[in-house]
C-alpha positions as CSV (number, residue, x, y, z in Angstrom):
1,X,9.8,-64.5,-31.4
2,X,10.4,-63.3,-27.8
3,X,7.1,-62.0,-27.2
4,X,5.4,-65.0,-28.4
5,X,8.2,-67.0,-25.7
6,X,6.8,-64.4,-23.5
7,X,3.3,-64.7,-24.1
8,X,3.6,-68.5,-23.7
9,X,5.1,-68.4,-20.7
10,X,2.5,-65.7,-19.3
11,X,-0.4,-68.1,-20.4
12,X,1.3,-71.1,-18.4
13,X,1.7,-69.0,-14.8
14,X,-1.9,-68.0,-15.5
15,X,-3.3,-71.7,-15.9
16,X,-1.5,-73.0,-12.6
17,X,-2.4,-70.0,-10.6
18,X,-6.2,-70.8,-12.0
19,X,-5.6,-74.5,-10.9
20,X,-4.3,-73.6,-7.9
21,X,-7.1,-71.2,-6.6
22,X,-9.3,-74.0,-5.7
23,X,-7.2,-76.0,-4.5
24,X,-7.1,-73.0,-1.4
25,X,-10.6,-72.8,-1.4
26,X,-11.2,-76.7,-0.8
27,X,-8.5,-76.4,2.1
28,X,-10.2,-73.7,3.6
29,X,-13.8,-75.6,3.7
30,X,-11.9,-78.4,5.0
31,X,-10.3,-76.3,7.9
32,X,-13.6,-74.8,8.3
33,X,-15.4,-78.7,8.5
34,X,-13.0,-79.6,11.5
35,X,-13.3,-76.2,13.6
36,X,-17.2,-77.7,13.0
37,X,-16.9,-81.6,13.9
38,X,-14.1,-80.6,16.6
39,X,-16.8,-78.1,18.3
40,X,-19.6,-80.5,18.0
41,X,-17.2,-83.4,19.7
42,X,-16.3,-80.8,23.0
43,X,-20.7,-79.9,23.0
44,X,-21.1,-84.0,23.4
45,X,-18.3,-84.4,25.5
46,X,-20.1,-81.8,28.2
47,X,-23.4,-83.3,27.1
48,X,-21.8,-86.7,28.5
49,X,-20.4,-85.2,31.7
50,X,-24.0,-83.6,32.0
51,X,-25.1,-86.8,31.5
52,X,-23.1,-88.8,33.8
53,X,-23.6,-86.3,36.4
54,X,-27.7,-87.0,36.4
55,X,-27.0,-90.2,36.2
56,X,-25.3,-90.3,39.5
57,X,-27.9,-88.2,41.1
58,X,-30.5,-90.5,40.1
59,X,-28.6,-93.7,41.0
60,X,-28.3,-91.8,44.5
61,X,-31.9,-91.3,44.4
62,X,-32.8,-94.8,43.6
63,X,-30.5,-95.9,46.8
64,X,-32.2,-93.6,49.3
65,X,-35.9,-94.6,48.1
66,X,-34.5,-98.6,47.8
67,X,-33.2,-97.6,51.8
68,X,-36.8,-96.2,53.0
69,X,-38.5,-98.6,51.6
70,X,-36.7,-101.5,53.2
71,X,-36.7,-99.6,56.5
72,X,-40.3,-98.9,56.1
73,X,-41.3,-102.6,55.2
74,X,-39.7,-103.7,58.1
75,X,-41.5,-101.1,60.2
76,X,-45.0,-102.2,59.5
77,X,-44.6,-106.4,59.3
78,X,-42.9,-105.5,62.9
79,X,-46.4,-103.2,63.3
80,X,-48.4,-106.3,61.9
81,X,-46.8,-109.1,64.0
82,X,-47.7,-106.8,67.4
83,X,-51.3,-106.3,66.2
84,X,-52.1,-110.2,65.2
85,X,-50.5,-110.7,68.9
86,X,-52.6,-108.7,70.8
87,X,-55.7,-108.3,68.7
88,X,-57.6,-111.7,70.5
89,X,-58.5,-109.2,72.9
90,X,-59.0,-105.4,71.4
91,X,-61.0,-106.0,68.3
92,X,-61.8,-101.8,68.4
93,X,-57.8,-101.3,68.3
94,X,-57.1,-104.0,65.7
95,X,-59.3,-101.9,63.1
96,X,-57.9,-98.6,64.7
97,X,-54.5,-100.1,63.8
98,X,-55.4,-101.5,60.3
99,X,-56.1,-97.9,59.5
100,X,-52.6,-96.6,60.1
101,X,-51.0,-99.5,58.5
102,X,-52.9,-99.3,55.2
103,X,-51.9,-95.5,55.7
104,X,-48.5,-97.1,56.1
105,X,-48.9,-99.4,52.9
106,X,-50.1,-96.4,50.8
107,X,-46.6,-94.5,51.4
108,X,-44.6,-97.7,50.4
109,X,-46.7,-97.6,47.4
110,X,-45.9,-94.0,46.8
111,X,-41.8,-94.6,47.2
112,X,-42.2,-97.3,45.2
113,X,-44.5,-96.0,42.1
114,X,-41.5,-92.7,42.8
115,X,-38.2,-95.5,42.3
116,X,-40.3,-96.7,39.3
117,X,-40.3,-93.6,37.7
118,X,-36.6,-92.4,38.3
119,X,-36.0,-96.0,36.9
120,X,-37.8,-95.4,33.8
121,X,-36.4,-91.9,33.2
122,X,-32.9,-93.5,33.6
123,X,-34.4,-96.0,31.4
124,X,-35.1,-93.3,28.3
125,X,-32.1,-91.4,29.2
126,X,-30.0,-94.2,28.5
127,X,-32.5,-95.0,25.1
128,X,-31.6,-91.2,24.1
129,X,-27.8,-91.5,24.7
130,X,-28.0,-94.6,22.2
131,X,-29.9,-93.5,19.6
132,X,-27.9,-90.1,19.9
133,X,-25.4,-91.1,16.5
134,X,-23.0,-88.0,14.6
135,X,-24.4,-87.4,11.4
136,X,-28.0,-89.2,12.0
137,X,-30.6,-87.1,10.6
138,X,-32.9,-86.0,13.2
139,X,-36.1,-88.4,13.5
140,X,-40.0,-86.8,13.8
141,X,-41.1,-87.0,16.8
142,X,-43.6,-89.8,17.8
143,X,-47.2,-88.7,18.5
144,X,-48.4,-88.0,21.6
145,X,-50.8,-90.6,22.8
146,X,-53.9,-89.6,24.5
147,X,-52.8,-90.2,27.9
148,X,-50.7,-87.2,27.4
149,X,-53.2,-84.9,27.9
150,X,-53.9,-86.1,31.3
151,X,-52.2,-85.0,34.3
152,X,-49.1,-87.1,35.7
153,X,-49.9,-90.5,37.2
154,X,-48.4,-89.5,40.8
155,X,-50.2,-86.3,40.5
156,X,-53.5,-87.6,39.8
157,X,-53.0,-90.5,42.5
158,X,-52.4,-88.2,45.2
159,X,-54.5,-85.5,44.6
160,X,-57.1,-88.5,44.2
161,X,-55.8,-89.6,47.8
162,X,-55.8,-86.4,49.1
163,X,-58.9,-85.9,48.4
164,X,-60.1,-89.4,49.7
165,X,-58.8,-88.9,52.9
166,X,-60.2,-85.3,53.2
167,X,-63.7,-87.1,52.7
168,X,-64.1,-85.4,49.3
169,X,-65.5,-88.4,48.3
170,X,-67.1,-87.1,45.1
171,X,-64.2,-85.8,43.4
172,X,-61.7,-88.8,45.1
173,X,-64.3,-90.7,43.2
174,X,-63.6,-88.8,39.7
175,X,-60.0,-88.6,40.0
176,X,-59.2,-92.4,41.2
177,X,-61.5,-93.1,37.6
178,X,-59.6,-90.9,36.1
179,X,-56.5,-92.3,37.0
180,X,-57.8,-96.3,35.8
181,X,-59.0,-94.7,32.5
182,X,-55.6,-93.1,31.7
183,X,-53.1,-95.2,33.9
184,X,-54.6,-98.9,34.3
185,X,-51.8,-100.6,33.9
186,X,-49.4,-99.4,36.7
187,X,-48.6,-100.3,40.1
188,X,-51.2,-98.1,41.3
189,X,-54.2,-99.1,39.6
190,X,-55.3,-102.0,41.7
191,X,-54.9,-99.3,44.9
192,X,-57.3,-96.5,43.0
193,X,-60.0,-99.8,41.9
194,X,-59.8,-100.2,45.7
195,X,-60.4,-96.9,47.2
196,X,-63.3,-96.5,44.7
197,X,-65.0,-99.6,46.6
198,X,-64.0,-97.9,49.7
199,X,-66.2,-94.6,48.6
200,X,-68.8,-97.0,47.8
201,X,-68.7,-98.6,51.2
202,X,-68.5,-95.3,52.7
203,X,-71.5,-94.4,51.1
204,X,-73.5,-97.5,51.9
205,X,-73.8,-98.5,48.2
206,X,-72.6,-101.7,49.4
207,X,-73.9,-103.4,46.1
208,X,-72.0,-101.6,44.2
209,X,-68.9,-101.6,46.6
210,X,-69.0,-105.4,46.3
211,X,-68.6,-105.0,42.5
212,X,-65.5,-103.2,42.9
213,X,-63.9,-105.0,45.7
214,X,-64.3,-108.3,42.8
215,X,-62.6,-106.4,40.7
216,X,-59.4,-105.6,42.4
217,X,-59.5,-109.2,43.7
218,X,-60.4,-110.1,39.9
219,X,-58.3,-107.9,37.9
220,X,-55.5,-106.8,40.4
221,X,-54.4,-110.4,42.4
222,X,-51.2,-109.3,42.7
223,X,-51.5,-106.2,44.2
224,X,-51.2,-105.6,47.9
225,X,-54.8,-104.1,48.5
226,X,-56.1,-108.2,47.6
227,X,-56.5,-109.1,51.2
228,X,-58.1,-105.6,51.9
229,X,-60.6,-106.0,49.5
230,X,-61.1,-109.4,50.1
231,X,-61.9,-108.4,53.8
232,X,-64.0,-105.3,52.7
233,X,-66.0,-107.5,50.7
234,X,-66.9,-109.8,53.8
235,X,-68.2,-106.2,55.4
236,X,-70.1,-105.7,52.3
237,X,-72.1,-108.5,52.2
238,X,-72.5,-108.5,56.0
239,X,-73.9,-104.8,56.1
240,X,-75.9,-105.9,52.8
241,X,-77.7,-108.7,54.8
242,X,-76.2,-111.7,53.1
243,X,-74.7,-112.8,56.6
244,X,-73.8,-116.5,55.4
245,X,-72.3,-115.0,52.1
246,X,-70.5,-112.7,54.0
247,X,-68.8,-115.1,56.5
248,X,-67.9,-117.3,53.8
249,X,-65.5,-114.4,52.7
250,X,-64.1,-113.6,55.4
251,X,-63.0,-117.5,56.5
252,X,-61.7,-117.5,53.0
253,X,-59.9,-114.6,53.3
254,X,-58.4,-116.5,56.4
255,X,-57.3,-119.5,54.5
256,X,-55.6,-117.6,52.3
257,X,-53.8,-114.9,53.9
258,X,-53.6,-116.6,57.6
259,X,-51.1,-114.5,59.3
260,X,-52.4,-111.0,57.6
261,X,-53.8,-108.0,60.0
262,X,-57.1,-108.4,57.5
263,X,-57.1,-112.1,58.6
264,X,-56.9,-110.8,62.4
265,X,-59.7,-108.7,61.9
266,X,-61.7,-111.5,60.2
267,X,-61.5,-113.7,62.7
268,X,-62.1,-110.8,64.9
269,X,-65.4,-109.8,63.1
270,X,-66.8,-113.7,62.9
271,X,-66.0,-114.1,67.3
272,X,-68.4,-111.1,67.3
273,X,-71.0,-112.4,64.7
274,X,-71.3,-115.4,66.5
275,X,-71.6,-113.5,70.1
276,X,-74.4,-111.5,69.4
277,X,-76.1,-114.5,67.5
278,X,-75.5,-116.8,70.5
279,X,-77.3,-113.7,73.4
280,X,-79.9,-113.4,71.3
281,X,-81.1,-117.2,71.0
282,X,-82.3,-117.2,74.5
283,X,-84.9,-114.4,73.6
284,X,-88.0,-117.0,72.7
285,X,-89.8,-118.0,75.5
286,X,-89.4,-122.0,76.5
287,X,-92.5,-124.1,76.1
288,X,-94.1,-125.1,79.4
């Protein structure tokens, strides 16, 4: 009778230990889960001081470009305003002068196409952060849209500027296309359209040159090369022989941007239109 007591008792201590075991074993994986979720919280807590640190850079960024480009705005309408003041008189220096304020415009466009890409990155930073949830399975990535495979915008823009202003005209020519096939939509665009009508004009294809200017007047009316174009137009049609044509541009281009440094140089270009029209009149001889 004992050893069956004994035997009884020996079969009970054996169940619990058995129930017991796993009870260990689930603490342990539990133990285990929270070393887990307690290293992943400290990796997204330095992920957000990374984070908030680039943020802060870029902010500065932003501020510094915003700065340059108020300082440099101010810089040329103060440029402008001394040009359309003395240019009555120095029609050679009004076009010398245009020059280094469209060189002046094409940095402001630069800063600005620069503060619209820090923007943007701050933009899809942000996007990440949000869509960055504990637990959410990781999503496949989107594919890559054609324009990928091209170079950078602001790379391609200013090696198609470069190359513009180093009279590699053939290869601005290719890279300014390029740069309207893959980017047309960006502030830039309009600026590349022009400077294709400039290597046109340049060329003497002035048919063609025509074309384009229409189509940043057309397609780009917002952007800030409208009154350019609109003037380099005029000069197109003038050196094309269609003096009345050409005239007619340029007085509109006068009535609609009346106090531009294109409008000075307008006006400019008609006074001298209608002085070497007005010496050469007395050329027939007068009847006797």
């Amino acid at each position: 009778m004992r050893h069956k007591t004994r035997a009884s008792v020996y079969a009970s201590l054996a169940l619990c230990l058995l129930a017991v075991t796993p009870a260990f074993g689930v603490s342990r994986e539990i133990v285990q889960l929270q070393t887990q979720v307690q290293a992943l919280q400290e990796s997204m807590a330095r992920m957000q001081q990374a984070f908030d640190e680039r943020m802060g850079v870029m902010k500065n960024l932003i501020e510094q470009s915003t700065d340059n480009i108020n300082k440099m705005t101010s810089a040329v309408e103060t440029l402008q305003k001394s040009v359309q003041q003395s240019g009555a008189d120095s029609g050679n220096r009004v076009d010398q002068l245009s020059g280094q304020i469209q060189a002046l415009h094409d940095s402001l466009d630069e800063l600005k196409a620069r503060v619209a890409k820090l923007n943007k990155q701050i933009d899809d930073m942000n996007a990440a952060k949000e869509n960055l949830q504990p637990g959410a399975p990781g999503a496949a990535p989107p594919a890559q849209p054609p324009q990928a495979q091209a170079p950078p915008a602001d790379i391609l823009y200013n090696n198609a500027l470069r190359d513009y202003n180093a009279a590699k005209y053939q290869l601005a020519q290719q890279e300014f296309n390029d740069y309207l096939k893959f980017y047309g939509n960006t502030d830039l665009a309009g600026n590349a359209q022009f400077y294709v009508a400039e290597i046109e004009f340049r060329q003497g294809n002035y048919p063609q040159a025509i074309k384009d200017y229409d189509t940043v007047l057309e397609q780009y009316p917002g952007g800030n090369k409208t009154a350019a174009a609109q003037l380099k137009k005029g000069y197109a049609l003038l050196e094309s022989g269609q003096r009345d044509a050409g005239v007619r541009e340029l007085r509109s281009l006068i009535n609609r941007y009346p106090r531009s440094i294109e409008a000075t140089q307008a006006r400019d270009r008609i006074r001298r239109l209608v002085s070497s029209t007005g010496t050469r009149k007395p050329s027939p001889s007068q009847p006797q």
